[in-house]
N, C-alpha and C positions, 0 to 999 in steps of 0.2 A: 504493500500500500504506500503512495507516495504524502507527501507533507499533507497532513486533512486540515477542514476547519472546524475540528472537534477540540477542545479541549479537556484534559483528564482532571479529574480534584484536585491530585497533586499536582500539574502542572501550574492551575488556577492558584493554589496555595505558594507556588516558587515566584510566580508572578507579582502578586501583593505583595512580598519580604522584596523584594527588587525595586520596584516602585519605591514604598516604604523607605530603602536603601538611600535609594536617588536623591531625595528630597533632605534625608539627613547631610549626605555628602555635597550636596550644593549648599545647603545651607553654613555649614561648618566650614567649608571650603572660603566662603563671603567672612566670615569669621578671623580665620585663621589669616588673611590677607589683611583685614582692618586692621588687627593687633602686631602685624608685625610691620605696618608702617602707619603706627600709633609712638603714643609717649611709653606706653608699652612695651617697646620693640624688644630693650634689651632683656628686659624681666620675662619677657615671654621667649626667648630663645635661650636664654640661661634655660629655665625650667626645661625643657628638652634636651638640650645640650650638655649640662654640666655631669661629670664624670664621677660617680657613686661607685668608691671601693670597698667590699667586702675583707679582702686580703687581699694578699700578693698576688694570688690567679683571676678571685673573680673582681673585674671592673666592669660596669658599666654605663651609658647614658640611659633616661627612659625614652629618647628615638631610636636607639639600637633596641630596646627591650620590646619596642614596638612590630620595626623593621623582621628582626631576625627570631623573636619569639612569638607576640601575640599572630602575624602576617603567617604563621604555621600551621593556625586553625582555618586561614581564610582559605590556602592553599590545598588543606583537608576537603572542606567542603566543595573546595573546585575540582579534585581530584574524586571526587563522589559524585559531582556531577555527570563529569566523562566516563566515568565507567556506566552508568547506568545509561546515559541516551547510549554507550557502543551498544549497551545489550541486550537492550529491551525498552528504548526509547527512540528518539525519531531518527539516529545513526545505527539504527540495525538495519542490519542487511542494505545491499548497494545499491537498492531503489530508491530507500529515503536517507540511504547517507551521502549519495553523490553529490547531489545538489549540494548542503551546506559545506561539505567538505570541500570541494571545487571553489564554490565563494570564496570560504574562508583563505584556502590559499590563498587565491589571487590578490587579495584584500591583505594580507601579508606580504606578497613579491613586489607587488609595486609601490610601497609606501617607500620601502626597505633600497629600492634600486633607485626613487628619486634620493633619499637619504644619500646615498651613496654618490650620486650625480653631484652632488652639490659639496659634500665633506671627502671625497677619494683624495688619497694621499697624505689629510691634512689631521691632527692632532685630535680632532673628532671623529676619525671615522668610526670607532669602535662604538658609536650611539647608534648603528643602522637598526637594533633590533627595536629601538624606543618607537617609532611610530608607528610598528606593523600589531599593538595590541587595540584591542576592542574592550571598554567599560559595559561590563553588561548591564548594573545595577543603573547608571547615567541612561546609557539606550535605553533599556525597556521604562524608564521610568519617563523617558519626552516620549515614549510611542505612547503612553497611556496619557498622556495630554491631548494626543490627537482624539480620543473619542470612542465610545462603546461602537462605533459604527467600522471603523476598523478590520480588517479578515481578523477569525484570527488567524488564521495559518500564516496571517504576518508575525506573528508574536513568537510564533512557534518557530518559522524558517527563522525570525532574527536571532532567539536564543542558542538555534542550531549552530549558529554560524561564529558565536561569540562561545558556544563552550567548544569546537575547533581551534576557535582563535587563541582561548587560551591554553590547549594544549599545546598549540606550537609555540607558547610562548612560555613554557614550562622549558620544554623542547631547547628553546633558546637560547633560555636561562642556563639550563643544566651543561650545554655543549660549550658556550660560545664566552660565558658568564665567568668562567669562573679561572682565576689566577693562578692557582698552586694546589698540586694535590697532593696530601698524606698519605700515603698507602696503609700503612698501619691502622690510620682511623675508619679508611674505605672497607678497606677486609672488613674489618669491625663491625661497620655500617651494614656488609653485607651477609653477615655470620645473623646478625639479628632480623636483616627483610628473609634469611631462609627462614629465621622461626616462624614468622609470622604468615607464612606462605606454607608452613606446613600448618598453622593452626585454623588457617584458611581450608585448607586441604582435608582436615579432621573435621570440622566440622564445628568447631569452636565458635556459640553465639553470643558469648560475654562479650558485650564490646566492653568494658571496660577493662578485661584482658589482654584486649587488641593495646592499650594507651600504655602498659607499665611498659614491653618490649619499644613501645612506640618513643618512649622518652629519650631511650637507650638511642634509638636510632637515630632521633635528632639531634644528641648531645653527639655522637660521632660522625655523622655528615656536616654537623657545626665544625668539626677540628680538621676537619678531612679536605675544607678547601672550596667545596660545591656548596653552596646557597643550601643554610638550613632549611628553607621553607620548601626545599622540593622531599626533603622526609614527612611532610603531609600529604605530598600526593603519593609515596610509595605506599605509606600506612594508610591511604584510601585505597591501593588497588588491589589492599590484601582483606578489607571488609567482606565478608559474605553477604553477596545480593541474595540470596537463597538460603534457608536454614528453617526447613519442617514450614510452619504455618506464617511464619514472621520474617520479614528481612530486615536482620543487622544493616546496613547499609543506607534504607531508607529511613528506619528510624532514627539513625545517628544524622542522618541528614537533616531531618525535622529539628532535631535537638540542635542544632548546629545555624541552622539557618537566620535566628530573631539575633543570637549573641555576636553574629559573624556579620550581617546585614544593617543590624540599628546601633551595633559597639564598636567593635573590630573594626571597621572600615571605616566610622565617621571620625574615631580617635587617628588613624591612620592618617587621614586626611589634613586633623588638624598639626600632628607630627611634620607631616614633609611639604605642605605647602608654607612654611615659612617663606617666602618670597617679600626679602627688603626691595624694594623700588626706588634706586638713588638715577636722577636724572633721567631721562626722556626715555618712555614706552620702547622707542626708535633707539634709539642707543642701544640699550637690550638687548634688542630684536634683531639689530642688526650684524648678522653673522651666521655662518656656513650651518650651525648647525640647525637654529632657528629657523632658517631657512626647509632647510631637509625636511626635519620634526613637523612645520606647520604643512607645507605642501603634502609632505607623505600624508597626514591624517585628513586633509580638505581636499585632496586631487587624487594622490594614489590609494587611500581608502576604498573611496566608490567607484574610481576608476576600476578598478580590481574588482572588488564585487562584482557590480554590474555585468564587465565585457567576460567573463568565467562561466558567471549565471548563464546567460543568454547564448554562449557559445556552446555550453552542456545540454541547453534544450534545444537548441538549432540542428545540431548532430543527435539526437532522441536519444542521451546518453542519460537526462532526467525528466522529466515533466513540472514546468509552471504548476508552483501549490495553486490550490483551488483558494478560487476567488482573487486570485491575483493579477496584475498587469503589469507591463513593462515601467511603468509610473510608479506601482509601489515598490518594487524591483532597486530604481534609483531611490529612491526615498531611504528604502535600508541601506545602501551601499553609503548615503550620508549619515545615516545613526553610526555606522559602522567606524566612521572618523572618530567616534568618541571615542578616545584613549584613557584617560584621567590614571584611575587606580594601576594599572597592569604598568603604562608608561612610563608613571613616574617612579615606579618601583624597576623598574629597569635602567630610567636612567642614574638612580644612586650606584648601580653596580657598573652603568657603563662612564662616567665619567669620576676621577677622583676630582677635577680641579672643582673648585667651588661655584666660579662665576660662571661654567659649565652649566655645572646642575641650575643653578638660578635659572637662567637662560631657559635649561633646557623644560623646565617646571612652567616657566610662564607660556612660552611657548604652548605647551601641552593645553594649559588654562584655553588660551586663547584662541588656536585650533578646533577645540572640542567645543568651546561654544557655540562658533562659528558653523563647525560640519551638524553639530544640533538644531541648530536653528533653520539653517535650509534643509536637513532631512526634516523636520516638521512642518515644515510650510510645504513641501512640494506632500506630504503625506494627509496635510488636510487638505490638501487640493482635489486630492482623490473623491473624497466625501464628495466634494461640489458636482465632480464627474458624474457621480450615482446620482444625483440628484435631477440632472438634465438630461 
């Protein structure tokens, strides 16, 4: 069966935490910008910033405790959501996963090769991955401004296409991401995903079983070199979606979903958008990477989408979800510029220099409003379509 305009309980329930999402993380995000070029400023980046020693080993900030711990759960839950659409959601089987997959790509390569057009050779290029991610929680929360009149099989193709997006951008993270590796800590790392794949394997429905091996393995992918927070997508894809009458998997996801959508992410937000504004918007802005960052999420975004989409159904390699048209088609390939969350968590690991990340954070900001604004003007236009 290809993309329907049915929607399931729980899809309707992942929908509303997203929404929900949306509104907190725009709202905090207006926040998080006023205070940090307020009287403010410095007492509000001390508070994030300043460096809390335990002992001689453990140090840290509460923006690393943010970054590299609490962003663990959010990666969990994203790694529970991909496994379930591969297995029994709208990516099962290759009727209804070509379509977003195919998107998703494209909506990935070309944000990524304009990035590169503009920063090749130059001290930034190592940011090409920051503008090929998609904010699902921002998207679906402008798609649901557009109106109950809406397909849904819009709702449904764009979540498709953003839990894609950010497997490859796990994908990304894990390959391309990461400086220096421990082996020692890696073995480690992987001595404990075997336990938890054989306790997958038995049959084991205690999730809370699934969490003490879980700790283990985040605390030795932390030393090991690779982004701790891809040890919540391995300890999601060792969850049992299956287990007698109950699935572990969907329940932990329920459980996961209010703490990770209304907490996690709107504190997240107000952690790394620190952005001080000394001197002109243009000043900023003006620069190779900025550049990249903003055209890859307002041109190569929907460029991608769009000409993937429509070249997959021209060759009947998918079929147009019902009730859709070429019109709603671009419409998501503009939701699809929204980067925010994914992006800006990409660019702390892709740039160390400071005025970098700035740059690259505003950017982001102002891209994603932008590619938001006209994918919902050309997606209520739709409406006015049906109506004549």
């Amino acid at each position: 069966m290809p993309i329907t305009n049915r929607l399931t309980h729980h899809f309707q329930s992942f929908i509303r935490s997203q929404k929900f999402s949306g509104v907190a993380l725009l709202t905090l995000t207006v926040v998080s910008l006023i205070l940090s070029n307020s009287g403010f400023a410095e007492s509000y980046q001390n508070f994030w910033e300043h460096a809390y020693q335990l002992n001689s080993f453990v140090h840290f900030s509460l923006e690393h405790l943010v970054n590299e711990g609490l962003m663990a759960f959010f990666f969990l839950l994203v790694g529970l959501e991909i496994k379930r659409e591969f297995m029994e959601g709208e990516l099962s089987g290759f009727e209804k996963a070509s379509l977003p997959i195919g998107a998703a790509l494209g909506g990935m390569i070309f944000p990524a090769l304009i990035f590169v057009l503009f920063n090749f050779g130059k001290s930034t290029a190592s940011g090409w991955g920051i503008p090929m991610a998609t904010d699902i929680a921002f998207a679906i929360g402008i798609l649901s401004l557009v109106g109950d009149r809406i397909p849904n099989s819009c709702k449904v193709l764009l979540t498709a296409i953003a839990v894609v997006d950010d497997l490859g951008a796990v994908i990304v993270i894990a390959l391309f991401y990461t400086s220096s590796l421990q082996t020692t800590y890696l073995i480690s790392a992987g001595g404990v995903f075997l336990i938890l794949l054989l306790m997958n394997r038995f049959r084991v429905k205690q999730i809370g079983l699934y969490f003490i091996p879980g700790i283990f393995l985040w605390y030795f992918i932390l030393q090991s070199g690779i982004h701790s927070t891809i040890a919540g997508v391995l300890l999601a894809v060792t969850i049992p979606l299956k287990a007698g009458n109950e699935s572990p998997l969907t329940k932990l996801e329920h459980l996961l979903h209010s703490p990770v959508n209304l907490l996690i992410m709107p504190i997240f937000a107000l952690a790394n958008t620190l952005i001080p504004i000394s001197g002109s918007l243009t000043g900023i802005l003006n620069n190779p990477e900025s550049f990249g960052i903003s055209l890859g999420l307002i041109i190569g975004k929907p460029l991608g989408i769009v000409l993937f989409t429509l070249l997959l159904i021209k060759f009947k390699v998918s079929r147009m979800p019902e009730g859709l048209t070429r019109k709603h088609i671009i419409g998501l390939g503009f939701l699809g510029g929204i980067g925010f969350t994914m992006s800006v968590f990409i660019s702390l690991l892709a740039f160390a220099e400071p005025s970098y990340v700035i740059s690259a954070k505003l950017s982001i900001l102002i891209a994603s409003l932008i590619s938001g604004v006209i994918g919902f003007i050309i997606l209520k236009s739709t409406l006015n379509d049906q109506r004549s």
